[in-house]
Every structure is written in C-alpha cells, then in structure tokens.
C-alpha positions in Angstrom: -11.4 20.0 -2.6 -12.9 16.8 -2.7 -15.2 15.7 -0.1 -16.9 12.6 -0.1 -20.3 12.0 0.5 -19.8 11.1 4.4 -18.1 14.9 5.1 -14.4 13.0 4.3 -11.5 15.3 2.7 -10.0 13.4 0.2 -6.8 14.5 -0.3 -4.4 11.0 -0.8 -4.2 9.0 -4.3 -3.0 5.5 -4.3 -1.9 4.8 -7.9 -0.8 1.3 -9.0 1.5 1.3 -11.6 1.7 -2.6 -12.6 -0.2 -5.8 -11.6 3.0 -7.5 -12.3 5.6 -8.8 -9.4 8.8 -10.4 -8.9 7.3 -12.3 -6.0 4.6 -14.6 -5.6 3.6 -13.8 -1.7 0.9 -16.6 -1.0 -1.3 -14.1 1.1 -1.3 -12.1 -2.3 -1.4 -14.6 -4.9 -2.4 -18.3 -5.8 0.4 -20.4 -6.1 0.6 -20.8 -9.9 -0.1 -16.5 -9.8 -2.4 -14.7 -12.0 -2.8 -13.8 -15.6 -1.0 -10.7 -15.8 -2.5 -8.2 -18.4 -1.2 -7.2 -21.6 0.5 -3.8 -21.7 -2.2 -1.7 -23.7 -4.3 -2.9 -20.8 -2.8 -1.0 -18.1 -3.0 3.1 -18.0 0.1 4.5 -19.8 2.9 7.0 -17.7 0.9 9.8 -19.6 -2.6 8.6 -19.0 -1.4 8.3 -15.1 0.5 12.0 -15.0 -3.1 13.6 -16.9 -4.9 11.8 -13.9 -2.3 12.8 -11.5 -2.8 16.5 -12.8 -6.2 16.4 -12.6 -6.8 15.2 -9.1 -4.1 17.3 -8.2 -6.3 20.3 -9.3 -9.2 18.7 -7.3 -7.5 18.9 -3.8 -5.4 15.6 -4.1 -1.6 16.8 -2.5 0.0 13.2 -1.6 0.4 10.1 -4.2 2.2 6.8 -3.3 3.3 4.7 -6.0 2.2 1.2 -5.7 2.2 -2.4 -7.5 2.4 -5.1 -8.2 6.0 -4.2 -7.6 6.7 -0.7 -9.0 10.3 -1.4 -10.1 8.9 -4.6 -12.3 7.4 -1.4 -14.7 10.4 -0.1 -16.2 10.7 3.8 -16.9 9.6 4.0 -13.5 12.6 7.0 -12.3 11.8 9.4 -15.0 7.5 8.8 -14.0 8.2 9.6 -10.3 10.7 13.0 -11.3 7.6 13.8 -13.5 4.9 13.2 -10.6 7.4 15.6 -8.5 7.0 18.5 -11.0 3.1 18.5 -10.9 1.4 22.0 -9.2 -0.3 20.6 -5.8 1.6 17.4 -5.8 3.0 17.6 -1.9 4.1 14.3 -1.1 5.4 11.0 -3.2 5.5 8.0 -1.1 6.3 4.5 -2.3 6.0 0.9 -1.7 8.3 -1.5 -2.9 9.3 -5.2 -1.6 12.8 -4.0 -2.1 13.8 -6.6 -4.5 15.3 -4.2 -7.1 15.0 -1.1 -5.4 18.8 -0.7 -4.0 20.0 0.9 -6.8 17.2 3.8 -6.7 17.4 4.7 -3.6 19.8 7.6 -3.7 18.0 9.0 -6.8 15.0 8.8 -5.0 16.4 10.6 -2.0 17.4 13.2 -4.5 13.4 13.8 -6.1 12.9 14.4 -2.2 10.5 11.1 -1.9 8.6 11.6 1.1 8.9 7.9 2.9 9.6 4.5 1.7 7.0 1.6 2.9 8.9 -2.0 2.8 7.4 -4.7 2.5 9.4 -7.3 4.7 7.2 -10.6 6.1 10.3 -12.3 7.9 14.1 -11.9 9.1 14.8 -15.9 8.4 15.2 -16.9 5.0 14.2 -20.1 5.0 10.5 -18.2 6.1 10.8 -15.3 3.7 11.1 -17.7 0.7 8.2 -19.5 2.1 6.0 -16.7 2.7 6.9 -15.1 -1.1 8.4 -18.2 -2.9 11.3 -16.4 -4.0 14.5 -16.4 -2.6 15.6 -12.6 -2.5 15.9 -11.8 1.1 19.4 -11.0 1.0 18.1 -8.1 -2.1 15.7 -6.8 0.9 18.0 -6.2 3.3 19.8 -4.2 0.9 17.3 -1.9 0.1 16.6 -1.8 3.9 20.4 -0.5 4.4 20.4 2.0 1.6 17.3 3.8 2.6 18.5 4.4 6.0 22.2 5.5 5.0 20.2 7.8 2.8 17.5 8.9 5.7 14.7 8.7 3.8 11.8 7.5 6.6 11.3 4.2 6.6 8.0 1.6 7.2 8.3 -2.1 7.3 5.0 -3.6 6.5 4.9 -7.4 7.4 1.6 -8.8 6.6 1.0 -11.4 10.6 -0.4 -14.8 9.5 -1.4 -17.3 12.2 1.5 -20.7 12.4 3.4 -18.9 9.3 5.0 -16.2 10.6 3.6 -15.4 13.9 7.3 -16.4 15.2 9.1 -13.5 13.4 7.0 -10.6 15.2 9.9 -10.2 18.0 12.9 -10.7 15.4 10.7 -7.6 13.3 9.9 -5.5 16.2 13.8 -5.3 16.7 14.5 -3.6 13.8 12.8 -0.3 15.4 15.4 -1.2 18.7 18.5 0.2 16.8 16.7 1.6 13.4 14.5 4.7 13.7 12.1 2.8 11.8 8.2 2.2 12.1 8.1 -1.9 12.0 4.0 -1.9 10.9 2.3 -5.5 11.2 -0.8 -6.0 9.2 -3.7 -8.5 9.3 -4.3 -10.6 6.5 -6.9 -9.4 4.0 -8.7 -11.8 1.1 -7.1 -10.2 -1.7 -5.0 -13.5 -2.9 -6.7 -14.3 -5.8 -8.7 -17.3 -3.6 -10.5 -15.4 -0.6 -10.7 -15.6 3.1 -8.5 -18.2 4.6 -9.6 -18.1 8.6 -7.0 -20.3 9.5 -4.3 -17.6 8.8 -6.0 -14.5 10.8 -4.4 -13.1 13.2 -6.3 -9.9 14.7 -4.8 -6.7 15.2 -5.3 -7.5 19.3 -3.8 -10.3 19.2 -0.5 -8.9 17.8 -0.7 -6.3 20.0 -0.9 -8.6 23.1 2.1 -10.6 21.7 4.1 -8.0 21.7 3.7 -6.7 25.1 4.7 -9.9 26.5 7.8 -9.7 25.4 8.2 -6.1 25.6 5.9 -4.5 28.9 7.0 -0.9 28.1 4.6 -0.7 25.4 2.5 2.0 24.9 0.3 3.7 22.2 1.3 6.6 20.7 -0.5 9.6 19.3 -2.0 9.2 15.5 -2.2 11.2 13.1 -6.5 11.6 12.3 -6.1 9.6 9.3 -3.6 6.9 10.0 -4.3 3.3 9.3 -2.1 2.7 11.8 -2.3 2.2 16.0 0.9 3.3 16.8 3.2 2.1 19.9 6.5 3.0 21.7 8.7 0.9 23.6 10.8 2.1 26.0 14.4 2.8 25.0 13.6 2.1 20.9 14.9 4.7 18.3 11.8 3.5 16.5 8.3 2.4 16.8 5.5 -0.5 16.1 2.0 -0.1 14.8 -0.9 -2.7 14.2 -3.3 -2.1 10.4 -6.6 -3.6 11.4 -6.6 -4.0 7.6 -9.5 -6.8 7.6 -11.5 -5.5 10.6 -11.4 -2.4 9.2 -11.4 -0.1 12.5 -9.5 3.0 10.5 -12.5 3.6 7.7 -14.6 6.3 10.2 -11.4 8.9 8.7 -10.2 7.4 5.1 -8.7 10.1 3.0 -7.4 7.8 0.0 -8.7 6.7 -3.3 -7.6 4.2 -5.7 -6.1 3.4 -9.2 -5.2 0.3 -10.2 -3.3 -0.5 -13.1 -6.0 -0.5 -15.5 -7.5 2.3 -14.7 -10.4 1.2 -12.1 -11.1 4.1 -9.6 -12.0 2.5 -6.1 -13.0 4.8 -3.3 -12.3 2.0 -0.6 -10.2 -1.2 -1.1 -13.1 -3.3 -0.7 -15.3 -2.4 -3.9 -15.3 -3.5 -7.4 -14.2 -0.3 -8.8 -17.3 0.3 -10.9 -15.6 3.4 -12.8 -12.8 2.7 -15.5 -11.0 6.3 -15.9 -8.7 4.2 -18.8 -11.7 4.1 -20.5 -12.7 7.7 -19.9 -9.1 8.7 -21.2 -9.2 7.0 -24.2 -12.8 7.7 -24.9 -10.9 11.6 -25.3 -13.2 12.9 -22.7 -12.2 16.2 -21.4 -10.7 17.3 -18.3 -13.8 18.7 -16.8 -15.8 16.0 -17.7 -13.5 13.8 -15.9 -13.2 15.3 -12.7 -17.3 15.1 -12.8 -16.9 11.4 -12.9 -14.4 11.6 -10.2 -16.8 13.8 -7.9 -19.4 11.9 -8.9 -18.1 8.6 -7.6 -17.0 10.1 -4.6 -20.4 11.2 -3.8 -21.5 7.6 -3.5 -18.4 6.4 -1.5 -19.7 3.5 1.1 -19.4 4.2 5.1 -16.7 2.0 5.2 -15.2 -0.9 4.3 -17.7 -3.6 5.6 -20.6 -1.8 3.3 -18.6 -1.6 0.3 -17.8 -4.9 0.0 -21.7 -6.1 0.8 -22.2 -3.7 -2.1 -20.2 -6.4 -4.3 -21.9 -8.5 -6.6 -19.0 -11.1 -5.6 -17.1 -12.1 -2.8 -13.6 -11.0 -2.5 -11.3 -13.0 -4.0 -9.1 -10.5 -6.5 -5.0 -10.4 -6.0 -3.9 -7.4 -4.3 -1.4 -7.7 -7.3 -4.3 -6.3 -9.1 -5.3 -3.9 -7.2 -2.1 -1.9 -5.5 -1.5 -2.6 -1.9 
C-alpha cells in the first residue's frame, strides 16, 4: 500500500480528465479563460486506465473523475465502464457542474457510480450566470432531479464568496430540508488563473456562524477520518451541510488523495507544482515497475500539508483549477 512519508495511507486518486469547461466560473478562471491545451497534450483514456491499473495495484481503491468539466471530453461513458472493470478499483465518484450530465445519469447509476459531487454556486439565475458567466442553470437543476430519481448520493459543492454569493447560503442549505442531499460550502482558493483575491474570502467559520443564525438546531456531525468536510445536522432535514476549509487548509493532518491533472502532472497535495510528469514517463515506454518507483518515490517527499507545499513553490499560486481538477 502506499504510505506517504508522514505515516498517511494513500488510497484515493483524483484524476482530471480535461482542462477544458463549458463554464467560465470567475473563482476558477480569468475572464477572457485560459489557453486550453492541444489534445496530444493531455494523457490519452489508455495512458489514464495503465495509470489507473497501476495505482490500483499500489493500494489506490477509490478514483473520482474530475475536470475541467468531465462531459466536455467526449468518450467519457465507455472510460468510466472501463475504470469499473479494473482489479482493486472500489469506488468511482464524479464531479460535474451538471451542464450536460442529465442524459448520463441513468447509465451511470447502472456502472454503480459511487456519488455524484455538483457543483451548484446559486439557486437565482441572474447570480448563477454571474458567478459562471453562462447561462445554464436551468441544465443544473436537471441534472440535480435526475440524480436523485435515480438515488445515486448526492453533494452540492458551492464555492462561498464574500458580497457575491454570500446571500444564497440559506436558499442552498434548503436543498438538504426536503433532498437527502449533503449541501457542502467551500472557501475560495487562488486557483483562478490570477491568485488570491482577499476581498472574496469568506472563512469556513464564518459560514458556519451564518448558518446557525438562521437555523439554531445546528450541530456537527461525526466525520469520517479523512473527510474534507465538517459536517452538520439540522434538526428535521433529510439531509445535511458541511463547511471545506479548502484555503485554511485544517483537513491536511489526514489527506489520503493524490492528483492527476490532465497532462499528466502527479501532485501529492493541491497546493504544489506537480514536479513529476507521468505523461512523460508513459511515453518515454517506461515500464510498469519503474513507474510505480516514481510514484513511491514522490510520495516519500509529500509536504506536511498544504501551507508547506505551496512555500515549496517557486511561484505563487495563480494556476486555474481548470488545469488542475477540482
């Protein structure tokens, strides 16, 4: 199994699939986007699966499927079914923003996908369109309804930004009132392809205290010892809320995950530069051992947390998370 150098299983792949996105979320991206990359440039479905394999053989049993916006990539069905056939592969988990996911979602049910995390910043329109400068709302909502008729569990992940969408925390945390759903809210991180924007944060805390005022029945739940999540109940909801401290970072004392983005990079925390490029590995036609000793290797230097890996940058942060798989 894989252990990191801190005593950490590792056991949970993240594995972005494209940098590209129907959406153009302004915590995520500048307004004009990013250059996406040529196709040769990302990792191939076969390059992926070989990895997939290969970590599976190493201990890795859960993979969620990330962007970008996995739909954008077509062939994406037939990749996931694949994924689902792989020894040691226990769990497929995907996050989408639900703009072209409807259609899936029964076929998804059937591959016996193990959750479904939404990403869904605001109830109102007019808001959603300004928080992702598309107007597809309505194509969320849909998604939203299919996945529950099909009971596959469900996460809403709204990403709280101080005077954008601070308003909409009540009209999300509703959704878990009738909807055995867990409505997530996440602080904003600096992956928008600018950096840090202090005028926007809004602390994990101060969510948290929000959302007792309106609702004085909450209380924290038990976690599971790896969760990014604190979770809460509210008295007489079929669901429940959680706060990600994803920018102060108060989860990385227990991080089982690793990263892939969609050129191949291997990050053991969100915050580094992903000095390892298993593309390049691959198509160097390095074999299968030798690749899981750069795996293990890289893993043996994995920062404390998130705070050290990114003073270990020889930049500030300032990548989309487009790039990098949320």
């Amino acid at each position: 199994m894989l252990i990191d150098n801190h005593g950490r299983p590792i056991n949970y792949l993240r594995l972005a699939v494209t940098d590209r996105c129907n959406l153009r979320c302004f915590y995520c991206m500048p307004h004009e986007g990013i250059e996406f990359l040529p196709k040769n440039h990302l990792l191939s479905y076969e390059e992926m699966l070989r990895l997939i394999k290969l970590m599976a053989e190493m201990g890795v049993s859960k993979v969620r499927i990330t962007g970008g916006e996995p739909f954008v990539r077509k062939g994406l069905m037939p990749f996931l079914w694949k994924i689902s056939e792989t020894p040691g592969i226990e769990k497929i988990n995907l996050t989408t923003n639900g703009v072209l996911t409807a259609p899936y979602v029964n076929e998804l049910k059937d591959l016996g996908i193990s959750s479904i995390n939404l990403s869904l910043d605001s109830l109102d329109r007019a808001r959603f369109f300004e928080m992702t400068r598309r107007d597809e709302l309505p194509n969320v909502l849909h998604t939203f309804d299919e996945i529950l008729k099909n009971d596959i569990p469900l996460k809403i992940n709204a990403v709280m930004m101080a005077g954008k969408n601070e308003d909409d925390i009540f009209d999300l945390v509703n959704l878990a009132k009738e909807n055995p759903v867990s409505v997530r809210f996440i602080e904003e991180m600096p992956f928008n392809g600018e950096g840090i924007k202090p005028e926007y944060f809004l602390s994990y805390t101060r969510i948290i205290d929000k959302i007792k005022e309106r609702h004085p029945s909450l209380k924290a739940i038990k976690n599971e010892p790896t969760s990014t999540s604190y979770n809460y109940q509210i008295d007489d909801f079929k669901g429940n809320v959680g706060v990600i401290a994803a920018f102060s970072r108060t989860f990385c004392g227990t991080c089982n995950r690793i990263r892939i983005t969609p050129t191949g990079d291997f990050k053991t925390c969100l915050y580094d530069e992903g000095k390892m490029n298993l593309r390049d590995l691959l198509r160097a036609e390095k074999t299968d051992e030798e690749i899981k000793q750069f795996i293990q290797a890289s893993i043996s230097k994995r920062a404390k947390d998130g705070f050290e890996a990114e003073a270990n940058r020889s930049s500030l942060v300032t990548e989309s998370m487009t790039t990098i798989g949320g």
